[in-house]
C-alpha positions as CSV (number, residue, x, y, z in Angstrom):
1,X,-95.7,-17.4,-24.2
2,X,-95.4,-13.8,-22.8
3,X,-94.2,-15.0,-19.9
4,X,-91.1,-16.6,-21.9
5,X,-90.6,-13.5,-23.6
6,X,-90.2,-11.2,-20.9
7,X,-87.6,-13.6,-18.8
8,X,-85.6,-13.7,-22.2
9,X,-85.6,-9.9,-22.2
10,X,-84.7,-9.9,-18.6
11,X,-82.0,-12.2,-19.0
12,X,-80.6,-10.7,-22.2
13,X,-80.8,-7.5,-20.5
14,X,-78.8,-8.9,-17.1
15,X,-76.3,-10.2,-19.9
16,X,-76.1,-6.8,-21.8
17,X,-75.5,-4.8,-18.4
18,X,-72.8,-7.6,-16.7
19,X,-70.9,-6.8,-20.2
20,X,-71.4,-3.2,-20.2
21,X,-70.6,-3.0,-16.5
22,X,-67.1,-5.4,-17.3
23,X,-66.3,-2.8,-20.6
24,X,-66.0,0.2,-18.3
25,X,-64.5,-1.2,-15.0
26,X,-63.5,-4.4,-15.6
27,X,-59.8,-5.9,-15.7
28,X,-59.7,-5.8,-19.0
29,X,-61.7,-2.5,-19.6
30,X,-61.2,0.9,-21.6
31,X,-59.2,2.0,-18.8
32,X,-56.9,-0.8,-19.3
33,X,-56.9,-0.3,-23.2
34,X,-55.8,3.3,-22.2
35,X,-53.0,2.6,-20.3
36,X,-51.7,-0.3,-22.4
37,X,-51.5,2.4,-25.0
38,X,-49.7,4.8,-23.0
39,X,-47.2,2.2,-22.6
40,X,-47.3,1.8,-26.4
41,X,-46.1,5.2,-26.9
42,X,-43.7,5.2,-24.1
43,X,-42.2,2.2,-25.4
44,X,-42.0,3.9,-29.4
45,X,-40.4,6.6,-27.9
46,X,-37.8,4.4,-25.9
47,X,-37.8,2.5,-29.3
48,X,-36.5,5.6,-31.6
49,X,-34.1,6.5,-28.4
50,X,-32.7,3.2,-29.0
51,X,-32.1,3.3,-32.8
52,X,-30.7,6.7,-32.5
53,X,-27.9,5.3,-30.5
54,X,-27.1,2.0,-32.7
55,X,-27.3,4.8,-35.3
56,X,-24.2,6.7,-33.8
57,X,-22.8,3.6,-32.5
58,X,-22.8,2.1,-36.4
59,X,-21.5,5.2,-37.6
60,X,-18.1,5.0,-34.7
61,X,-17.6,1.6,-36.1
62,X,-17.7,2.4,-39.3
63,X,-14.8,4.7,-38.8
64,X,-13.0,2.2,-36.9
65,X,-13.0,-0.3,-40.2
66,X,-9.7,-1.1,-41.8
67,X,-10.6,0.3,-45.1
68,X,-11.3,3.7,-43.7
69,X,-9.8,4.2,-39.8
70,X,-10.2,7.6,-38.8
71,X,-6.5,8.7,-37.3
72,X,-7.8,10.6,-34.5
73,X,-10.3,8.7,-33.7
74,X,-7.8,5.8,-33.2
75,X,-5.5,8.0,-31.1
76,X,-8.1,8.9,-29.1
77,X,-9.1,5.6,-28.3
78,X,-5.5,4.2,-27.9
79,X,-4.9,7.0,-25.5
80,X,-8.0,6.4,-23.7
81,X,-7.9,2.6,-23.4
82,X,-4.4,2.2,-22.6
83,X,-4.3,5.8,-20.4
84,X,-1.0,6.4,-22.2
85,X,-0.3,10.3,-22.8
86,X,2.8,12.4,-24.5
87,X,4.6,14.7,-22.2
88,X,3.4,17.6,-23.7
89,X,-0.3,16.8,-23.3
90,X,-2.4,18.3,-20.7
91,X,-4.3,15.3,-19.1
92,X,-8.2,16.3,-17.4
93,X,-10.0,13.3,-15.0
94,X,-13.3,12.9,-14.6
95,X,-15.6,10.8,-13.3
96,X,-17.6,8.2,-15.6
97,X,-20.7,9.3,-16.7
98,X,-23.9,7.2,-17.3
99,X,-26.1,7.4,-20.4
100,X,-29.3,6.8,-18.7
């Protein structure tokens, strides 16, 4: 009966260690719980970056509604989108920017 005792203890042991061992440097360790969670927080931030912009995208739109249309706002776009300009105004190019 001792015998059987100490090869359960060994065994247990082996177990205790392979999981240990697997916690610490396996594929699915605490260094992979560390970086999924610097991904978390990357992605949040991306995240709030993200609703900031729909937030001043919705707010441009709202202007743009029949019920309340901005007047400069839609001479500004006109202008723009049809590259259509008054004699009198003073026209500046530039090159397309990118919002990343």
């Amino acid at each position: 009966m001792r015998r059987f005792d100490f090869v359960v203890t060994c065994v247990c042991c082996a177990l205790l260690g392979y999981f240990g061992y697997h916690a610490y440097k396996g594929a699915r360790g605490f260094p992979y719980r560390d970086g999924l969670e610097v991904r978390v927080a990357a992605l949040k931030d991306k995240y709030e970056g993200m609703q900031k912009e729909r937030a001043r995208l919705e707010s441009k739109v709202a202007l743009l509604r029949p019920e309340s249309i901005d007047p400069d706002l839609l001479d500004e776009l006109a202008r723009g989108n049809l590259e259509l300009a008054k004699p009198t105004d003073v026209v500046a190019f530039t090159s397309p920017q990118n919002s990343e």
